[in-house]
C-alpha positions in Angstrom: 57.3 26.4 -40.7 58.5 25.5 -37.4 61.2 28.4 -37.5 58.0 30.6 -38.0 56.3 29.1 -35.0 59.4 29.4 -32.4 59.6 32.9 -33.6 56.0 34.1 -33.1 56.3 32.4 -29.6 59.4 33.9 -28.8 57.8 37.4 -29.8 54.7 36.6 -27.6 56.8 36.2 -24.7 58.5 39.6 -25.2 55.5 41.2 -26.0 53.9 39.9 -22.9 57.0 40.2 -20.5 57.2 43.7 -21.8 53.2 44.7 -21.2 53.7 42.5 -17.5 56.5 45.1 -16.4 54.9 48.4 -17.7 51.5 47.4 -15.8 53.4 46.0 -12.5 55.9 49.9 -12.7 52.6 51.6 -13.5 51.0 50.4 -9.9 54.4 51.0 -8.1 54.3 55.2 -9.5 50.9 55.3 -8.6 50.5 54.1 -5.0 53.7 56.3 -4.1 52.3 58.7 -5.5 49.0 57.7 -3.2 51.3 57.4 -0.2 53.0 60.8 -0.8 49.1 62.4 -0.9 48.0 60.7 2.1 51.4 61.8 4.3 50.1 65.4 3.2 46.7 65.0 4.1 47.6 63.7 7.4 49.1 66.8 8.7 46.1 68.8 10.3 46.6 72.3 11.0 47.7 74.4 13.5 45.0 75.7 15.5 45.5 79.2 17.7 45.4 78.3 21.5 46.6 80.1 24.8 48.4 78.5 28.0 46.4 77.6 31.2 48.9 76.0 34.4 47.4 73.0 36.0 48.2 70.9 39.0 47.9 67.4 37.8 45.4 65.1 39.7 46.0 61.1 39.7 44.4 59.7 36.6 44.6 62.7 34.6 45.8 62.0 30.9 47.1 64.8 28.8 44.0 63.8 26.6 41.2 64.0 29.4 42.6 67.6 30.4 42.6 69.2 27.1 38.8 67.6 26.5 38.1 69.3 29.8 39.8 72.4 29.0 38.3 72.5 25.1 34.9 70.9 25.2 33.7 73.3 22.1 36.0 71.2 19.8 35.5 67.5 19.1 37.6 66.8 16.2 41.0 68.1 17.2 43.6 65.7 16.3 45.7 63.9 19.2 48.6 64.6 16.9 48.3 68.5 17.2 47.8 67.7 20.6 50.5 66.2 21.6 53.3 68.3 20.0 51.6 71.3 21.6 51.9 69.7 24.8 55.2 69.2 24.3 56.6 72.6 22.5 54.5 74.3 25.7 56.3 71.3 28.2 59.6 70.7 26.7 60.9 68.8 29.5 57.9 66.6 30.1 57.3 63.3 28.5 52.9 63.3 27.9 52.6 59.6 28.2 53.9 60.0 32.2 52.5 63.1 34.2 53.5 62.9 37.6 50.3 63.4 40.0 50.9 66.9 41.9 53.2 68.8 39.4 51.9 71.5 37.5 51.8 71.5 33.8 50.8 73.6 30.6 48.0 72.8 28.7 46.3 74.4 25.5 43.3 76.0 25.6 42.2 76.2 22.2 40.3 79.1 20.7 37.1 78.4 18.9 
C-alpha cells in the first residue's frame, strides 16, 4: 500500500510539472507572437510630401516647423517625421538645428 501511494505521488508531480511547463511555453509563444504584431503595427505609413527651404529662427524645433508647415494634419507620427527630415537633410542631426542655416522640411500633402 505505501508503494501505491509513493507512486501516485510521484505521478502527480509529473503530471503537474508537465501541465506547469506547457502553460508557462504556451505564454512565452503567445506574447512574442504579441510583440512581433505590435512591432508591425508600429510602423505608420509613408505619407506623400514635397520640399520647402527654411532659414531656421532660434527656438525652432524640427517638430514646431513641420506643425507650422502642415497644420491640416494632426496625427502624423514624429517617427515618419523624423526620418523624412533626415533622408531630405542627410547631413543634419534634428535634435540640433543651428539658428540661421537653412534646412528642408516636408510639406505634407493632404
Amino acid at each position: 500500500m505505501y508503494f501505491i501511494k509513493k507512486l501516485t505521488a510521484l505521478l502527480f508531480s509529473i503530471i503537474a510539472i508537465f501541465v506547469i511547463y506547457q502553460d508557462l511555453s504556451q505564454v512565452a509563444i503567445h506574447s512574442k507572437k504579441d510583440k512581433y504584431e505590435v512591432e508591425q503595427k508600429a510602423e505608420p505609413a509613408p505619407l506623400a510630401y514635397h520640399v520647402i527651404p527654411i532659414k531656421v529662427q532660434a527656438g525652432d524645433t524640427v517638430l514646431s516647423i513641420v506643425e507650422r508647415l502642415n497644420p491640416h494634419l494632426n496625427d502624423i507620427h514624429n517617427i515618419n517625421i523624423f526620418a523624412d527630415f533626415q533622408l531630405i537633410n542627410p547631413e543634419s542631426d534634428p535634435s540640433s538645428l543651428t539658428p540661421g542655416d537653412i534646412y528642408y522640411f516636408p510639406k505634407y500633402e493632404k
